[in-house]
C-alpha positions in Angstrom: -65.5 -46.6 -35.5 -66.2 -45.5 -31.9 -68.4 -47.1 -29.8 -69.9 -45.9 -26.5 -70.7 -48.9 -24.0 -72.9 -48.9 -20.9 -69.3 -49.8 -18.9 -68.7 -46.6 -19.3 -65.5 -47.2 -21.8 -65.4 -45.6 -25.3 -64.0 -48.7 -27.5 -62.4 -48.0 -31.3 -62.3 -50.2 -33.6 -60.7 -50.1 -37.0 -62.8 -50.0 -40.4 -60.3 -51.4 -42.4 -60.4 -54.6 -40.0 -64.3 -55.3 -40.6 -64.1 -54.2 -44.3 -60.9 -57.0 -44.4 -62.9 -59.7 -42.1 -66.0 -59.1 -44.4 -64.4 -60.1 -47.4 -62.8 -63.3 -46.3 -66.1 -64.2 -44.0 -67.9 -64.5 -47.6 -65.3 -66.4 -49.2 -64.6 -69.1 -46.8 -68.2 -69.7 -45.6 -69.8 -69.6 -42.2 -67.1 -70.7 -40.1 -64.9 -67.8 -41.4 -68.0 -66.0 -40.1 -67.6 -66.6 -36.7 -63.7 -66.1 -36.2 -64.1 -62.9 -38.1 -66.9 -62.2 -35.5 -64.5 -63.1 -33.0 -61.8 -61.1 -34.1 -63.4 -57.8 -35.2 -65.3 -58.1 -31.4 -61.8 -57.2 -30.2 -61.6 -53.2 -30.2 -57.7 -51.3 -31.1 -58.2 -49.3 -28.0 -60.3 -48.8 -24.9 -60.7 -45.0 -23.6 -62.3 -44.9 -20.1 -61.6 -42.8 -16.7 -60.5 -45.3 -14.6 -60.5 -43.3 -11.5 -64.1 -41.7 -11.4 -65.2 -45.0 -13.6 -68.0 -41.8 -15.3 -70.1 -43.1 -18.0 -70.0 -40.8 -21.2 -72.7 -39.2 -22.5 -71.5 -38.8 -26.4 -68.6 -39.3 -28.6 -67.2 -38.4 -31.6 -64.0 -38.9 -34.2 -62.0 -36.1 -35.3 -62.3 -36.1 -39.3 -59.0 -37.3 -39.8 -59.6 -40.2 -37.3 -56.8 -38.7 -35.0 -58.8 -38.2 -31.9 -61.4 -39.2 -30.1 -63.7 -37.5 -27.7 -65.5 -38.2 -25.1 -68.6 -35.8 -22.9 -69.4 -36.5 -19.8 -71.5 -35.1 -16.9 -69.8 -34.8 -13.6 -71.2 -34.6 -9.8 -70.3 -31.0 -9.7 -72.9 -30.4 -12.1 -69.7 -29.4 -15.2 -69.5 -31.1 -18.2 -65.9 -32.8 -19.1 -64.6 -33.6 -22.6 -61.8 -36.4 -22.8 -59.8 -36.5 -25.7 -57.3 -39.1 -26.8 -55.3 -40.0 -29.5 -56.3 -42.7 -31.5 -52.8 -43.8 -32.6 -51.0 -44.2 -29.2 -53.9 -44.2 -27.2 -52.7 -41.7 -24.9 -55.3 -39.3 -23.3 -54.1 -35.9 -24.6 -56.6 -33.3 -23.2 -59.5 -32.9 -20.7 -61.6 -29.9 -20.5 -64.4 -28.6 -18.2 -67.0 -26.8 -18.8 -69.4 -24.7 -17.7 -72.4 -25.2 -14.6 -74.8 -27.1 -17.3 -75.4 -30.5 -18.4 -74.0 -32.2 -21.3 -76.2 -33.3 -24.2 -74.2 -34.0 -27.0 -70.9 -33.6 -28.2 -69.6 -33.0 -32.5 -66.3 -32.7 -33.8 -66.0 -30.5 -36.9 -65.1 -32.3 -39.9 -61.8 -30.3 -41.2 -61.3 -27.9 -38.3 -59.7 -28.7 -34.5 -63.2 -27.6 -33.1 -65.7 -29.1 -31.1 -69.7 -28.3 -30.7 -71.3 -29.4 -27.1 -74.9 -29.0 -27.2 -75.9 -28.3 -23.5 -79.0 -28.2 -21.1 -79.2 -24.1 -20.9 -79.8 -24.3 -24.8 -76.6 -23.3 -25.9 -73.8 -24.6 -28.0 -70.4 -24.5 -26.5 -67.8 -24.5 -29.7 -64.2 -25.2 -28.4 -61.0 -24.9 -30.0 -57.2 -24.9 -30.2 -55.4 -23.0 -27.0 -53.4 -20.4 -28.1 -50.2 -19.4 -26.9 -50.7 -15.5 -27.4 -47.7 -14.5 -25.2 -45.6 -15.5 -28.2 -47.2 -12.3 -29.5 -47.8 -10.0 -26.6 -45.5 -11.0 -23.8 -47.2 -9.2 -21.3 -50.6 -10.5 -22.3 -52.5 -11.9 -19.5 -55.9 -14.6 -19.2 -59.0 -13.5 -18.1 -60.6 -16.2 -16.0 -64.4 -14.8 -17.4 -65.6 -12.8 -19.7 -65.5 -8.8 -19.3 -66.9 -6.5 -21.4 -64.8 -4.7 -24.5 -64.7 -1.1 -25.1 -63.2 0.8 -27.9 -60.6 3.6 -27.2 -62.7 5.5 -28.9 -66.0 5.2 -26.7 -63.9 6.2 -23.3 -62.7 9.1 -24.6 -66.4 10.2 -25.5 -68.0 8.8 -22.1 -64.9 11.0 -20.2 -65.3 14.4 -22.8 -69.1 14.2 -21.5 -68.9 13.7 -17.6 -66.2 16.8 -18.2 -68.4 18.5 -20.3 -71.3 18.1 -17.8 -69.0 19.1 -14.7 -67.7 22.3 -16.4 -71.6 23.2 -17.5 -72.5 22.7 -13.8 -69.7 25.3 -12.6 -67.6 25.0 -9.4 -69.6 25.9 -6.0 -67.5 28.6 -4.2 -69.8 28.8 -1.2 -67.1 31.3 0.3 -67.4 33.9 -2.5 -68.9 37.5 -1.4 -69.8 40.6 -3.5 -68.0 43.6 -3.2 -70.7 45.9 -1.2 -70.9 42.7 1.1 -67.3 42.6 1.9 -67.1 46.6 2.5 -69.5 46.7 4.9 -68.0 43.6 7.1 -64.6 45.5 7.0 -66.7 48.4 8.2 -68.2 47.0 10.8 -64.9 45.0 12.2 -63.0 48.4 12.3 -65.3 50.7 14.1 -63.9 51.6 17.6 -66.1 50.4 20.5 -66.6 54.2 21.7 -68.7 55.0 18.8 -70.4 52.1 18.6 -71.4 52.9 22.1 -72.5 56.8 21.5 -75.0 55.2 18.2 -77.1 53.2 20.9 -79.6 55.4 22.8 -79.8 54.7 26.5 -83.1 52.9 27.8 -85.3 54.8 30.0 
């Protein structure tokens, strides 16, 4: 059992205590009462960040009871999840999130994954990190999101803008016909004489 204080510290207690103290609080009367009281008060860990001293905003058990989460809402306006391990009370893991408030935080019952509801209306599921270089050496992180194309779909999009630049033609604004060309080769090798004995002198 995890409990979320307003000291901002996450205490755990253990079931099996309570359910032990419960039994011999009945049996031995009310004075049994109180020292079970008094003992069960006691929690088998405290989780808390004792350097920004942030209060948590939810918590939850993993369904084995190995781990323990905690959400919290930082200045910077991310979310952080703190997870520890319930047997050595060690933290093991803490993850930031995105620019949005935390609202709630769920652990799945059989599966290493957690559900953060959050104030842009979304659900933010986490899981295990995967080492994927141990099958792709040369893979590489992307720090965001890009978008994924199929093979397939380039190789359409570049046979179309090909098949639109071949349909437009190349634009030869040098080329001249044949009759054009003649009579510019005509005109360049006329001698000056004759071209003087065409023009008719003025009167």
């Amino acid at each position: 059992l995890v409990l979320n204080s307003s000291d901002g510290a996450l205490r755990l207690y253990s079931t099996e205590t309570c359910w032990s103290f419960k039994s011999e609080a009945k049996g031995a009367g009310s004075s049994s009462k109180q020292g079970a009281v008094i003992g069960v008060q006691k929690p088998t860990w405290t989780f808390q960040d004792v350097v920004s001293k942030v209060k948590f905003v939810s918590c939850d058990l993993s369904g084995d009871g190995e781990y323990v989460v905690g959400g919290s809402n930082g200045n910077d306006n991310r979310y952080e999840l703190s997870i520890w391990n319930t047997s050595t009370g060690t933290l093991q893991d803490k993850l930031t999130g995105p620019n949005v408030q935390l609202y709630s935080v769920a652990w799945h019952p059989t599966r290493a994954h957690l559900a953060v509801a959050t104030s842009d209306g979304l659900v933010d599921v986490w899981g295990p990190k995967m080492n994927w270089t141990a099958f792709a050496p040369d893979f590489q992180a992307l720090h965001k999101n890009v978008i994924y194309k199929e093979e397939e779909e380039v190789e359409e999009a570049e046979k179309a803008k090909n098949a639109d630049e071949s349909a437009a033609g190349p634009m030869d604004i040098d080329t001249m016909t044949e009759k054009e060309h003649t009579s510019e080769a005509e005109k360049r090798n006329t001698d000056p004489e004759e071209r003087r004995e065409t023009k008719k002198p003025k009167k």
